[in-house]
C-alpha positions in Angstrom: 57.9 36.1 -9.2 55.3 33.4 -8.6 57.1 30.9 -10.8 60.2 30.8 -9.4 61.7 28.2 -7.8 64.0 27.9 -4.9 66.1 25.3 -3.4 66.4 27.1 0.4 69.1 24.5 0.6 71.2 24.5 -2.1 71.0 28.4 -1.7 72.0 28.4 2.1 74.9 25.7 1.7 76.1 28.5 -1.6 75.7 31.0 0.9 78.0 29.2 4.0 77.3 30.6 7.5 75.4 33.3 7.3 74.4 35.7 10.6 70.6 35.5 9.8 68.2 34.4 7.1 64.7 35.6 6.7 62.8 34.1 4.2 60.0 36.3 2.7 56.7 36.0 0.3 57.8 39.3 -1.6 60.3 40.1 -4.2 61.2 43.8 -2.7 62.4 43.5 0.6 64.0 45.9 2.9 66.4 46.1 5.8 67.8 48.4 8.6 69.8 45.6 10.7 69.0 45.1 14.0 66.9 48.7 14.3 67.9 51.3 16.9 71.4 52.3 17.4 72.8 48.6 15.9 71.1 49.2 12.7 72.1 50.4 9.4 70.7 52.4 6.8 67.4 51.1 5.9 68.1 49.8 1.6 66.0 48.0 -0.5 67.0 44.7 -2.4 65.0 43.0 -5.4 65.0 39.2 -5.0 66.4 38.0 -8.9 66.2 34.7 -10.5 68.7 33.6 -8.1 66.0 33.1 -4.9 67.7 35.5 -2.6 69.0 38.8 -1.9 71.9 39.3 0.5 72.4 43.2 3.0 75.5 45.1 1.9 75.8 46.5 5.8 74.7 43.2 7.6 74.7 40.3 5.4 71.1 39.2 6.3 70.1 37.0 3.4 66.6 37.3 2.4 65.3 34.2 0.4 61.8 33.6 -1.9 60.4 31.1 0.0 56.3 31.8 0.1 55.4 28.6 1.9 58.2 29.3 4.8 57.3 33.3 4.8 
């Protein structure tokens, strides 16, 4: 995973408007929405050759971008 390479934002104007972004250091991220009763089930994503993994329940987009982590 150290050698990919990710244009944040060429991904983010692919993506459109988004509710949140998180950018992260790790390929294996997880998330549980907003926690406490607004949450979600917590699931687990795998960042791919594509720079970014997007939530099934709350469409938080997690993107591989070490240096802003």
């Amino acid at each position: 995973m150290a050698d990919l390479t990710v244009d944040v934002e060429q991904i983010l104007a692919r993506l459109g408007d988004v509710p949140e972004v998180t950018f992260v250091a790790d390929a294996r991220v997880a998330c549980s929405g907003s926690g406490g009763a607004l949450g979600h089930p917590k699931v687990y994503y795998t960042i791919g050759d594509e720079g970014y993994a997007e939530c099934g329940y709350c469409d938080r987009v997690f993107i591989y971008a070490p240096d802003r982590a």
